[in-house]
N, C-alpha and C positions, 0 to 999 in steps of 0.2 A: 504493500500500500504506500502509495505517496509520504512525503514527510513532510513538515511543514513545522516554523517556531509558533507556539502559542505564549498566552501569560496568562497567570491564575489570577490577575489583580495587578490593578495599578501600583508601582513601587520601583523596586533598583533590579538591577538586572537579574536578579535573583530568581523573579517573577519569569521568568523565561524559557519555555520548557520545549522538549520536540515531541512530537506527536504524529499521531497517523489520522491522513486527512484522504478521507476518501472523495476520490473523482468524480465528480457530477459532470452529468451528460448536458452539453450544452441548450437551453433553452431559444425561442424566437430571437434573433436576432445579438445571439451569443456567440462567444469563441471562445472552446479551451485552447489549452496555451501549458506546454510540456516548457519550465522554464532552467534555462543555463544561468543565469545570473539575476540577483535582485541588486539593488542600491542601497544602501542605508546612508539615512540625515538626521539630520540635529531635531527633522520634527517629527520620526519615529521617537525619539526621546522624550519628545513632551507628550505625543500619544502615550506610551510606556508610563510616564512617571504621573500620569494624571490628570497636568497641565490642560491637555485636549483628550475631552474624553470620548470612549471610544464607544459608537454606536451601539445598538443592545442586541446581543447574541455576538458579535464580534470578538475572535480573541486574538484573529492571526494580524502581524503587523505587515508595516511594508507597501509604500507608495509609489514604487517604481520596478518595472523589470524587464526582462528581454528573454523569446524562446520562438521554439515554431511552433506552428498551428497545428495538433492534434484531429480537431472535430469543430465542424460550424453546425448552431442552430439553421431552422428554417429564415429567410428571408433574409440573409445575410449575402450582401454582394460587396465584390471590391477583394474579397479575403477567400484565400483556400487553403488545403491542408495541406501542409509544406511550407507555407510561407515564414519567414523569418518577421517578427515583429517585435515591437516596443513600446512601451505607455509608460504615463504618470497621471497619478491622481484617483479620487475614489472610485469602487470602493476600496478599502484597507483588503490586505493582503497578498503582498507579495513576496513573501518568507516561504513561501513553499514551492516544493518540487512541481505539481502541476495546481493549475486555476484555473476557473470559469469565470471569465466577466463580459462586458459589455462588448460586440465589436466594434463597435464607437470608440471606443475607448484606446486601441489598437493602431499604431503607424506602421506599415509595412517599411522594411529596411531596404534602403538603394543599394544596387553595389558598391563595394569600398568601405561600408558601416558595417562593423561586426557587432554580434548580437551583446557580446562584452563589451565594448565603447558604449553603444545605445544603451544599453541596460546599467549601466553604471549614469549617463550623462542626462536622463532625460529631466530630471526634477532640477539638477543647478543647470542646465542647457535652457529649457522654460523659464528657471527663473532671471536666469541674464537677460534673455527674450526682453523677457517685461520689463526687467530695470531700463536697461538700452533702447527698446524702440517704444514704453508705452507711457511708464513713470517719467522719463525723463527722456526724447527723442534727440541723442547724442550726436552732435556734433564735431567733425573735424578741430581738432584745436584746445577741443575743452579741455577742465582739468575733472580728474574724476578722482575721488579718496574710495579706497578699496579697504574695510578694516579685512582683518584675520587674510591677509592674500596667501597668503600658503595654502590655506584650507580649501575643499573641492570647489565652493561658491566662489570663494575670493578667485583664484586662478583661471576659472571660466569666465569670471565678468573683465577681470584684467586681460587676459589673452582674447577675449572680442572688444572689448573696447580700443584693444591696441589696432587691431583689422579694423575697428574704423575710425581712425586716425585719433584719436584721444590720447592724452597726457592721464598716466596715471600715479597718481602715489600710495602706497601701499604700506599699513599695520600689520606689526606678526608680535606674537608676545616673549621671542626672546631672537637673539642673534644665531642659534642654529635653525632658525624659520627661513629668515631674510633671502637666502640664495634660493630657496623655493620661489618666494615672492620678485624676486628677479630674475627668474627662470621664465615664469610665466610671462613677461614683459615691461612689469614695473620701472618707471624711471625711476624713482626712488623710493627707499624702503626706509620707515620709520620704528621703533618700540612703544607702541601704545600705551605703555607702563614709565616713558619717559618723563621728565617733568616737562619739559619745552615743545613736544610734538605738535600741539596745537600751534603754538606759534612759528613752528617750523613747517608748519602746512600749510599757515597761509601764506609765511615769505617763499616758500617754492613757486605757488600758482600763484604768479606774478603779483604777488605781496598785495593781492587782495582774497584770497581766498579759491576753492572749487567751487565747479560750477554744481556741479553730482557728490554726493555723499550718499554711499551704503555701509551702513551699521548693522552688523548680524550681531555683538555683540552682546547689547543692551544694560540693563544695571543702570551703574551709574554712566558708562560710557557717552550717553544718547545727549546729557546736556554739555558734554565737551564738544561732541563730533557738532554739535549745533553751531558753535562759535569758529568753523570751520571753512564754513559755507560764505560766499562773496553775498551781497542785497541780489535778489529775484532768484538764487539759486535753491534747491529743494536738498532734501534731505528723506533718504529712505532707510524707513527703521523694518527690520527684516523679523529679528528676532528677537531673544533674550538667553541667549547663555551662557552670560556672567550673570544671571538671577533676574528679578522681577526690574519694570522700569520706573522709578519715581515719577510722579506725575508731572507732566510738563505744563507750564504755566502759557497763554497763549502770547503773554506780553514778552516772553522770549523768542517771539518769531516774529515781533511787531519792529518798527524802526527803532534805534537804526538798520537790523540785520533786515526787515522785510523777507525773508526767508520762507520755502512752504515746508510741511513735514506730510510726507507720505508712510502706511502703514503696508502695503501692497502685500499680498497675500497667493502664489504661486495656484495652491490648490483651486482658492474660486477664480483665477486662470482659466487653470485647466479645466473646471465644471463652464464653462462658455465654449461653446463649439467650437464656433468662430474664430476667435482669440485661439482654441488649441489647436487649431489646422496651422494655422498660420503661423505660429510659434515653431510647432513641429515641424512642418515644411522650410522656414525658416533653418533650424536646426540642422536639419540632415543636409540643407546644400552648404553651411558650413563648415559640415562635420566631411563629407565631401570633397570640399576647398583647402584641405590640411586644418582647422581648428582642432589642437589638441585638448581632452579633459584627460591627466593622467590618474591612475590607479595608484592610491601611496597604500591601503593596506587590504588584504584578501583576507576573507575566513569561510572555512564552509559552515553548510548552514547552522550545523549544528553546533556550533561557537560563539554564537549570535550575541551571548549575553557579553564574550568576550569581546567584539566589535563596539558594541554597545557603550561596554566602558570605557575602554580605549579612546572611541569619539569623544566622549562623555570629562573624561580627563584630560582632553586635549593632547593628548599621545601619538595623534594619525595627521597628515598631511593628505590633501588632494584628495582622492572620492576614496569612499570604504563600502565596500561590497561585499556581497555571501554567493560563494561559487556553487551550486548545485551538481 
């Protein structure tokens, strides 16, 4: 029988068990899907830890993955058995060996995409998407701040922002980060943890500040990365995994900074058709065009809790995945 991670309850990795998930037969306008690779992110962690809680009857995690097409429901076109595919977004579960979801939900893979690239890239691929062409329509020239750029988010939005002509500076939280963060194409690489970064981010980007800031960070980080940003520039808070955000005052985005702050959110992305055709399609001619998303740590699946914490502790660099 299939395998698959479950959790018995919201909490620490501990919570996280393997189990035998039996195959359902594809329903009206379904695909199963035999999977070689899932992804894991910082927001299986907050599903996991409670943060986002997990729909009812739900146990298995995992919002992105890649495999071939086993069996299609009735009335399903565009998909056949054999195909090489990929998704992100609900519903949860993609920690297991095989699944049944929507074929909606499904990107057929071009040649040149391996089902490990797409299956590792699609949820930080999406989410650069948005950052770059929807939160903020980047232009040649700009300056962009990249926090955590080592990490699989950071590197993917640094390395497409660099393909379209963008100036980037990039956060890591200690100096055996940084050469990751200038690997991926960083002009310069900062310590988050420094006492002068902020002021050395704004005299970089021509000593007025970036035009784009993305904060995956959160905590307290979110009112520094604010003082960051040039007048008309936005500011995109992604997450929280230096802990919860204090609440932001609105007259800290009022003059003089005139600032916006965006909250953008990948999954309700991806739950919009529209938006996820076109991100995805988007994606794959740059994945295509040479855009690399590298693989910093593997585990099979049944290590999950070990992934988990490793991400979790900041121990992994670039995308962390469970190989089936």
């Amino acid at each position: 029988m299939p395998l698959a991670i479950a959790i018995t309850g919201p909490g620490s990795p501990e919570t996280m068990t393997l189990v035998d998930l039996a195959a359902s037969e594809p329903g009206p306008a379904q695909a199963r899907i035999r999977q070689s690779i899932s992804g894991v992110n910082f927001v299986d962690i907050y599903v996991r830890s409670g943060l986002y809680p997990l729909p009812p009857g739900q146990t298995v995690l995992g919002f992105e993955g890649a495999g071939v097409v086993e069996a299609v429901g009735s009335g399903v076109e565009g998909l056949s058995v054999g195909d090489r595919v990929a998704y992100v977004g609900h519903p949860l579960g993609s920690y297991a060996e095989v699944r049944t979801l929507p074929a909606s939900r499904l990107v057929r893979l071009p040649d040149g995409v391996s089902e490990r690239l797409a299956g590792s890239t699609m949820l930080r691929g999406l989410t650069a998407h948005m950052l770059l062409h929807k939160v903020h329509p980047l232009q040649p020239g700009e300056w962009v701040l990249v926090h955590a750029a080592a990490g699989g988010i950071g590197q993917i939005v640094t390395r497409w922002a660099k393909r379209l002509g963008a100036n980037v500076i990039g956060t890591v939280g200690s100096e055996a980060k940084a050469g990751f963060a200038y690997e991926a194409g960083a002009d310069a690489v900062l310590l988050h943890n420094s006492e002068d970064w902020v002021e050395e981010t704004r005299r970089i980007a021509d000593r007025r500040g970036v035009h784009f800031a993305i904060d995956g960070i959160g905590g307290a980080m979110l009112s520094q990365t604010l003082a960051t940003v040039r007048p008309f520039g936005i500011v995109a808070s992604l997450g929280q995994a230096a802990g919860p955000i204090p609440p932001i005052q609105i007259e800290e985005l009022t003059a003089p900074r005139a600032i916006g702050l965006a909250r953008p959110s990948v999954l309700t992305y991806a739950n919009d058709p529209g938006l996820y055709r076109q991100g995805a399609e988007a994606l794959m001619a740059e994945l295509q065009a040479g855009l690399i998303n590298p693989i910093g740590a593997e585990y099979a699946l049944k290590d999950a809790a070990s992934a988990h914490a490793d991400l979790e502790a900041g121990r992994t660099t670039a995308s962390v995945v469970l190989t089936m």
